[in-house]
C-alpha positions as a printed NumPy array, in Angstrom:
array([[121.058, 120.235,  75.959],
       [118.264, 118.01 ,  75.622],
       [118.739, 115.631,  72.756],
       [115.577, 115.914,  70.046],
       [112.886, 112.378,  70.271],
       [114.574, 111.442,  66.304],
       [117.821, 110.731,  68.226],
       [116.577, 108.277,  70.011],
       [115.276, 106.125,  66.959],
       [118.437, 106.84 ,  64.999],
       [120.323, 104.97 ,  68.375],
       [118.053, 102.383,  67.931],
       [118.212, 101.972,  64.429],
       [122.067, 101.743,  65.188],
       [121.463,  99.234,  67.635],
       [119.444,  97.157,  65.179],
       [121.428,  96.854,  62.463],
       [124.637,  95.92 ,  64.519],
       [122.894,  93.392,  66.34 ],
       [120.081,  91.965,  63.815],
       [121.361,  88.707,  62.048],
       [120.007,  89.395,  58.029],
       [117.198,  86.64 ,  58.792],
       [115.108,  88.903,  61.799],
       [111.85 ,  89.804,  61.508],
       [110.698,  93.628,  61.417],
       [110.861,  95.416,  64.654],
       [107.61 ,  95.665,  66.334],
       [106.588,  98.927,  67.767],
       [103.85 ,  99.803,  70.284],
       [103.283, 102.261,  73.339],
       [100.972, 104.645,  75.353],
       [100.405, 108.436,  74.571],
       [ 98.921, 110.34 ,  77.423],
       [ 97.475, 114.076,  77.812],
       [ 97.708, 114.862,  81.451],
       [ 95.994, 117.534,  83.443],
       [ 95.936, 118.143,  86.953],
       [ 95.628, 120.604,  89.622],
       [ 96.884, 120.677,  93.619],
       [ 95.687, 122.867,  96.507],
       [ 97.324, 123.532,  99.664],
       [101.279, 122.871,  98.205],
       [103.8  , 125.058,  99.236],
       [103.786, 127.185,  96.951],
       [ 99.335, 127.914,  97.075],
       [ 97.28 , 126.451,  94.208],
       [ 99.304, 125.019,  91.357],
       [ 98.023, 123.33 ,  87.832],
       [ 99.819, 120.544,  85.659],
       [ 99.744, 120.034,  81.759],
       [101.688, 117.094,  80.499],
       [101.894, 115.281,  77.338],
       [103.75 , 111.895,  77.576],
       [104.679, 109.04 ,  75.29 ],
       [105.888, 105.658,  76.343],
       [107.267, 104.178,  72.954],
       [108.188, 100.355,  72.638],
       [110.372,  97.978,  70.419],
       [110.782,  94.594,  70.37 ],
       [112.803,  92.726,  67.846],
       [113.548,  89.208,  66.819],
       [117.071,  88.263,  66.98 ],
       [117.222,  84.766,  65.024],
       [115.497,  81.9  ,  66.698],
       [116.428,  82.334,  69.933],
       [117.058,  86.12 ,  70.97 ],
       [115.218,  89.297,  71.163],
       [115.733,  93.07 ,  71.849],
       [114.038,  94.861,  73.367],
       [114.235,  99.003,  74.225],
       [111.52 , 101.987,  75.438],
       [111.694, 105.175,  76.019],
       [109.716, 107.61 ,  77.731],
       [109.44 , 111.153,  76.322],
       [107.306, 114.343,  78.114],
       [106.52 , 118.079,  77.542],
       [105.327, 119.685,  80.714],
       [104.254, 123.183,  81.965],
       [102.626, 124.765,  84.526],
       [101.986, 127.318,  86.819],
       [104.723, 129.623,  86.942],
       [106.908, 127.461,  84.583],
       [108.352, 127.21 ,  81.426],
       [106.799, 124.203,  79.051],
       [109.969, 121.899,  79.751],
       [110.85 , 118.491,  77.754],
       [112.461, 115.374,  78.649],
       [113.308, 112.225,  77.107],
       [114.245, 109.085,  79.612],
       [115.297, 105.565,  78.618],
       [113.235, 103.083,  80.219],
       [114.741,  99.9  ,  79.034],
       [116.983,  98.128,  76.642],
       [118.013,  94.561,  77.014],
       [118.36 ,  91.655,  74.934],
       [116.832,  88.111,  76.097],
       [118.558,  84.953,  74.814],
       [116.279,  81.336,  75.201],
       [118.541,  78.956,  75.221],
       [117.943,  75.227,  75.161],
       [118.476,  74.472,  78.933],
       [119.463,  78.641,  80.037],
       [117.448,  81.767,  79.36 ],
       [119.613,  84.994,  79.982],
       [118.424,  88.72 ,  80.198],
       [120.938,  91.629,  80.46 ],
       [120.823,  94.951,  79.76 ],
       [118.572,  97.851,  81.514],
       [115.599,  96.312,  82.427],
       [112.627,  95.459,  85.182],
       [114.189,  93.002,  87.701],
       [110.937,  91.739,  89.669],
       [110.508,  89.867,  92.854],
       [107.663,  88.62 ,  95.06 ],
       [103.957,  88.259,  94.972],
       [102.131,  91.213,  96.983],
       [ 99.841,  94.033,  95.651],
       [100.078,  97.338,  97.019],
       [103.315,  96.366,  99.447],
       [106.321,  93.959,  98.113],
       [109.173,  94.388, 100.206],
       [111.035,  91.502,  98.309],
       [110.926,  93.323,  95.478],
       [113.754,  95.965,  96.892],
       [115.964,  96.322,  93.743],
       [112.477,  98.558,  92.373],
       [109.63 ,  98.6  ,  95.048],
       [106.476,  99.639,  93.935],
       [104.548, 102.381,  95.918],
       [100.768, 101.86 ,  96.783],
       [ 99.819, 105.707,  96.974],
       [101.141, 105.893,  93.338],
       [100.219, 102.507,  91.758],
       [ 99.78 , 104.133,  88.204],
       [103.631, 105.255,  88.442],
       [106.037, 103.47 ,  85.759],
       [108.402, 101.315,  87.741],
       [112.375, 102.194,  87.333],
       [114.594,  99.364,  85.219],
       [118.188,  98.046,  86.987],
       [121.168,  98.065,  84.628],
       [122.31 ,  93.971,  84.974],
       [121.529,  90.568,  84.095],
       [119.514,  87.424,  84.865],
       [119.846,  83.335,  83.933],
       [117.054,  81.451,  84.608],
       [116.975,  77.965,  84.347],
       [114.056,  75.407,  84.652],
       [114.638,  72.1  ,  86.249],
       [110.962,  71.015,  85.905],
       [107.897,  73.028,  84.583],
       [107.212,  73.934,  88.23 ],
       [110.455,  75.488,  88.992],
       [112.598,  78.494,  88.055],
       [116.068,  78.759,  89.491],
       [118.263,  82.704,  89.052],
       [121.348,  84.157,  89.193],
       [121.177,  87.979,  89.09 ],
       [123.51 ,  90.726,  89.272],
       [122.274,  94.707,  89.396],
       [124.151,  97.629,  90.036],
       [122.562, 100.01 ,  91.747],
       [123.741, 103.605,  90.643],
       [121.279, 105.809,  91.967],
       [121.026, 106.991,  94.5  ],
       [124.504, 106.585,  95.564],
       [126.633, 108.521,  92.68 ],
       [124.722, 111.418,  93.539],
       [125.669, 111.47 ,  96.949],
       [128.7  , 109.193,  97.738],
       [130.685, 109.267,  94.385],
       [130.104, 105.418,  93.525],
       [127.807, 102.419,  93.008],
       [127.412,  99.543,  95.028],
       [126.674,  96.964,  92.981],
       [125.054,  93.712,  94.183],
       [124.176,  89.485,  93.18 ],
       [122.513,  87.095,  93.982],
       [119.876,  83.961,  93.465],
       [116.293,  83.491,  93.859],
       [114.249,  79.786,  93.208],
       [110.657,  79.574,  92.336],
       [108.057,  76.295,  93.018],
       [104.771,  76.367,  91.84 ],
       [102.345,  73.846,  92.714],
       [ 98.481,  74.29 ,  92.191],
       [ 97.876,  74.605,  96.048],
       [100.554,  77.749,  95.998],
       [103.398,  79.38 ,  94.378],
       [107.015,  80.448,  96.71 ],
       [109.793,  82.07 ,  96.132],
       [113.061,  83.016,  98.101],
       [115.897,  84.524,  97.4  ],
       [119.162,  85.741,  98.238],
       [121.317,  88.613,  97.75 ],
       [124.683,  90.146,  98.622],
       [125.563,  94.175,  98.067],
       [128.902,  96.055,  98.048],
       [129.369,  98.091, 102.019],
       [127.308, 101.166, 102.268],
       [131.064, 102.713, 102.836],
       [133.873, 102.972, 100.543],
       [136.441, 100.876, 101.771],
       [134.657,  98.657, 104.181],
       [134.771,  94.938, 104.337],
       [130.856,  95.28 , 106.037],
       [128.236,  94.048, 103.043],
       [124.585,  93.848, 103.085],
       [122.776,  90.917, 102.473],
       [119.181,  90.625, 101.812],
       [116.999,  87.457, 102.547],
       [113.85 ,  87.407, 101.02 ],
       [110.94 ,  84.863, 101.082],
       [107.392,  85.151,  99.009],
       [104.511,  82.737,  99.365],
       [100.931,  82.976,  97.781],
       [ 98.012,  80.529,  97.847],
       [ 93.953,  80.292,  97.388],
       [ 91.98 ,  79.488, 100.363],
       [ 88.38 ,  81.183,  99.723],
       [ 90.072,  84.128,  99.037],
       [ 93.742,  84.751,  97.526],
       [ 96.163,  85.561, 100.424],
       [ 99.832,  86.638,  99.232],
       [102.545,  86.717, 102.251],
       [106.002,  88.963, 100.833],
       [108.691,  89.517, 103.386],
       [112.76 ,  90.792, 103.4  ],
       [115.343,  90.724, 105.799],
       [118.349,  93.342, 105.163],
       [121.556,  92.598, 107.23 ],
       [124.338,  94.614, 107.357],
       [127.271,  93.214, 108.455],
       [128.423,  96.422, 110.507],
       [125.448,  96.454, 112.891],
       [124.405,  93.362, 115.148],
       [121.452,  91.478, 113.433],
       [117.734,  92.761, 114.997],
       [113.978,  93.643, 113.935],
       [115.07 ,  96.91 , 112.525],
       [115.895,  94.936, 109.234],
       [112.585,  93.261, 108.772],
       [109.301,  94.023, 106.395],
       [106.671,  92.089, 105.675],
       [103.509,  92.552, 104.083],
       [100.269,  90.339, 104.098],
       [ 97.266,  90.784, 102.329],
       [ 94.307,  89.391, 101.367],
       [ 91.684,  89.899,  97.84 ],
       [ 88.737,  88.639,  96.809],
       [ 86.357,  89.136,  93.793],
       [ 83.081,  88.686,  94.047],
       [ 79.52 ,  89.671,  92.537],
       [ 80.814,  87.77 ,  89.782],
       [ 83.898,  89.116,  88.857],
       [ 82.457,  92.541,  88.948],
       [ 83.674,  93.406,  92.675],
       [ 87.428,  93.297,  93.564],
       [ 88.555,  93.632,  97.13 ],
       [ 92.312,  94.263,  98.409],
       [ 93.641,  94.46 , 101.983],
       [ 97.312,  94.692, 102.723],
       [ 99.023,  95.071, 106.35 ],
       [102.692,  96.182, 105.904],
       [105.399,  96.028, 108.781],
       [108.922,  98.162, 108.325],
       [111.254,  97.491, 111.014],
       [113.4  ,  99.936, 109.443],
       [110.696, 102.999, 109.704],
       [112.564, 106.037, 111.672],
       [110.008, 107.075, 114.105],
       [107.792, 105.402, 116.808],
       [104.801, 105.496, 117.576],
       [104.904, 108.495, 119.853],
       [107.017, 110.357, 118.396],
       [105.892, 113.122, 114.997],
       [106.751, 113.161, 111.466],
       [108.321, 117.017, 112.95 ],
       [110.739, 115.218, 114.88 ],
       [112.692, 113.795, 112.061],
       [112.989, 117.586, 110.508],
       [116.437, 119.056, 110.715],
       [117.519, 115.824, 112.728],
       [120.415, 114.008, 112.389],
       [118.163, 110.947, 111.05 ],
       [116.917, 113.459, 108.646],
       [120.026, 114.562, 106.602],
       [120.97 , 110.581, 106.434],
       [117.873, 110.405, 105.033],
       [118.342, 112.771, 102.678],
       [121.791, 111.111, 101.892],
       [119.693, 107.957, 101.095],
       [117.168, 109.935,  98.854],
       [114.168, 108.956, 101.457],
       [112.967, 112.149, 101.571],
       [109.984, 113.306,  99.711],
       [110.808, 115.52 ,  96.703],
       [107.625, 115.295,  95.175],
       [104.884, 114.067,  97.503],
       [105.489, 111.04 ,  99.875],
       [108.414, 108.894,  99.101],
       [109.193, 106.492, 101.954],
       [108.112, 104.945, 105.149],
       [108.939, 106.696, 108.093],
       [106.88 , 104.231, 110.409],
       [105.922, 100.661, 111.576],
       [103.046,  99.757, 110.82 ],
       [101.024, 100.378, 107.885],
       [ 97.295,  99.289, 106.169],
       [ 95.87 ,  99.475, 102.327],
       [ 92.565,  98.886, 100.959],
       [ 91.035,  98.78 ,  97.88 ],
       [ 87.601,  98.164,  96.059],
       [ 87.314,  97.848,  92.153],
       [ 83.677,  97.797,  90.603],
       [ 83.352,  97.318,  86.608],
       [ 79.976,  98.715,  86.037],
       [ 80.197,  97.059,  82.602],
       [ 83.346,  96.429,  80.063],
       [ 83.802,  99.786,  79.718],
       [ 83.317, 101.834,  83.439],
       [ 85.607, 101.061,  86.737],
       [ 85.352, 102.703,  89.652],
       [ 88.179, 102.386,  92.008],
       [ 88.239, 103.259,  95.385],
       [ 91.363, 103.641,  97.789],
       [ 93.108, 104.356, 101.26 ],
       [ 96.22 , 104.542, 102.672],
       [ 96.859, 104.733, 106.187],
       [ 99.623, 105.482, 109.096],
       [ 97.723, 104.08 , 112.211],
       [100.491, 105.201, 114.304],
       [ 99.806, 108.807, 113.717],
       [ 96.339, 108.439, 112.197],
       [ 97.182, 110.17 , 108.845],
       [ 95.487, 108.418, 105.788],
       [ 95.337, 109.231, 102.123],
       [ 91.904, 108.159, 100.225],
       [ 91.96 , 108.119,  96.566],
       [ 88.907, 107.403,  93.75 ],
       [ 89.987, 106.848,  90.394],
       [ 87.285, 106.426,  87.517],
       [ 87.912, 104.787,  84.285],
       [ 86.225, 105.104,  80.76 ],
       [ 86.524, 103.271,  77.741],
       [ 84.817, 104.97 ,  74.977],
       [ 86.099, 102.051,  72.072],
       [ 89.257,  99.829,  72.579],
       [ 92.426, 101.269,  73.361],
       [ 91.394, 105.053,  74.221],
       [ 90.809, 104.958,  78.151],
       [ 89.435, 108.531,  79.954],
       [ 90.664, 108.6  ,  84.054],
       [ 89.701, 110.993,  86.704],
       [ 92.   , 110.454,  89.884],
       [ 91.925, 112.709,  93.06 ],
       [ 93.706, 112.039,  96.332],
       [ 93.44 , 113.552,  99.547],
       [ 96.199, 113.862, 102.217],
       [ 94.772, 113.903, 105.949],
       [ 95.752, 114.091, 109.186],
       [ 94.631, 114.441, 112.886],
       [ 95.744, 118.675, 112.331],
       [ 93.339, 118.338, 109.12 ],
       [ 90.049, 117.806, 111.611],
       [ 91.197, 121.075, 113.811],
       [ 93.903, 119.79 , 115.828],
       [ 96.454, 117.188, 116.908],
       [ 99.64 , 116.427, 115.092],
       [100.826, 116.294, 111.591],
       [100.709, 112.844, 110.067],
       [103.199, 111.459, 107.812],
       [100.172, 110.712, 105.221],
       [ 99.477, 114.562, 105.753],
       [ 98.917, 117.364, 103.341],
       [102.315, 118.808, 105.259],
       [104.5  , 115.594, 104.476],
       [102.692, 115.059, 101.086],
       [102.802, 119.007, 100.006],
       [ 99.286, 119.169,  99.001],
       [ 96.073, 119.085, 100.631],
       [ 94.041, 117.456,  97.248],
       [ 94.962, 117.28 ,  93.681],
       [ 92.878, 116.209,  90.757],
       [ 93.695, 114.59 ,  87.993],
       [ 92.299, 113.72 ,  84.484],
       [ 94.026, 111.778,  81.358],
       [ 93.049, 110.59 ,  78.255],
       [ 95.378, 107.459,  77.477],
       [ 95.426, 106.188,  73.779],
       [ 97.442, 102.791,  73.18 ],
       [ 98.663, 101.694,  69.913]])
């Protein structure tokens, strides 16, 4: 049964006062409230419609001079058509940070970032974001970081995650994983690399998978960001199929008005080639281990099936108050693309208005040719539309 939103603060009330020395400040709470509508053609299951009302609620707290807390939760009611109105509530994070005088330590359930790109990150595997859904809330990791600064140009981390889902829904355990990453920034450019070691994909096996990871970003006319990860697992012999990279490219111009984005992303771990159709992985024994991963899409496209792949973006501010943003992206391989305009209005400060639609297409979309993996097939809808109203506080 799902527990009632007052629960929640009640935990964190608990939390609080166990952890709160007598001389912390007041919590401080803050967060997003969003009324959702939407509507998708071509699903599945015909036309379908949306309603959603969601809350992202926030606490920080002061934990003496040198420690805070912080926790958020996300809470939803959501119907549509040919549902019942169904509500959720879904920690998002809770963690405490500790500055210490030469060590700064996180732990807890929390964002664990790496890497520089945009759209594409691959070093950023523990919670990759995903371009056709930039909006979308990013997952935490349940572990811990210390950082520690040699200089004021460099970072130095030890991390440890452990990665629960997807695996305890289909193999009965975690596989938890460490590691280290270093940072330099200079005024020329910023790097990063890191390193990381996981627990074998099978129970029992000696085999674990490492990941090597190296980010780089610098200004040269325009700001180019370079992200890349190698993933080797010790059971297989080393090759390509391991490697992603992304580089990209943005500029603003028009001054400051105009923003411009290009990515190119390459997964040498993408299941098909180039001549073969997102309908060959169906009902294939590639297939159900991808469904064993969770890289199948449950709700709309969920992984990269292929090689190669491009993004582009344009952002024009008409004034402080009015964006227009423009995007696409594309399969080359099988010539499937999704394009995407979102507009933005703020009517005073805080309350933003957004109008999104996105639609999947293919070569079969045009009259003929195969289906794409950027398809209204693969993505189970043909357009949707979106609007929100999005009040922070």
């Amino acid at each position: 049964m799902m527990r009632p939103l007052y629960t929640i603060f009640i935990a964190m009330a608990a939390l609080l006062s166990a952890a709160l020395p007598l001389r912390a400040g007041a919590p401080v709470f803050s967060g997003i409230v969003e009324s959702n509508a939407g509507e998708a053609s071509g699903a599945a299951d015909g036309f379908t419609w949306r309603a959603e009302q969601f809350a992202n609620l926030r606490m920080k707290a002061d934990a003496g001079d040198r420690a805070k807390i912080y926790a958020a939760f996300n809470a939803s009611a959501v119907s549509g058509k040919e549902k019942e109105l169904a509500a959720r509530t879904e920690l998002e994070r809770l963690y405490i940070s500790i500055n210490g005088e030469s060590v700064d330590v996180d732990a807890g359930y929390m964002r664990m970032a790496f890497g520089y790109g945009q759209a594409f990150r691959p070093s950023d595997f523990l919670n990759p974001p995903n371009p056709l859904y930039p909006e979308a809330r990013q997952k935490g990791a349940l572990g811990a970081i210390a950082a520690l600064y040699p200089d004021e140009q460099t970072k130095l981390q030890l991390f440890g995650a452990d990665r629960t889902d997807p695996y305890v829904q289909y193999r009965g355990y975690s596989r938890p994983l460490a590691g280290a990453s270093g940072e330099l920034h200079r005024s020329e450019f910023s790097a990063q690399a890191l390193y990381a070691v996981q627990t074998p994909v099978e129970r029992g096996s000696s085999d674990a998978v490492n990941y090597l990871g190296a980010s780089l970003k610098f200004d040269a006319v325009a700001g180019f960001a370079l992200d890349s990860l190698y993933t080797y697992d010790s059971a297989k012999s080393p090759s390509t199929e391991g490697l992603q990279f992304a580089f990209g490219a943005d500029y603003s111009l028009l001054k400051g008005d105009l923003y411009l984005l290009g990515q190119y992303f390459y997964n040498g771990d993408g299941s098909l080639d180039g001549d073969e159709e997102i309908s060959d992985l169906y009902g294939s024994e590639r297939w159900n281990r991808l469904k064993l991963e969770q890289r199948v899409p449950l709700e709309g496209f969920s992984d990269y099936y292929r090689k190669h792949y491009l993004y582009f973006s344009a952002l024009y501010a008409f004034d402080d108050f009015t964006r227009v943003t423009g995007s696409i992206l594309c399969a080359p391989e099988d010539g499937s693309f999704v394009p995407a305009l979102l507009t933005e209005y703020e009517p005073f400060q805080g309350l933003t208005v957004s109008l999104t639609g996105r639609f999947p297409l293919d070569q079969y979309a045009f009259g003929g040719g195969e289906r794409g993996e950027l398809g209204a097939d693969h993505c189970g809808y043909s357009s949707s539309l979106l609007g929100s109203v999005k009040l922070k506080f």
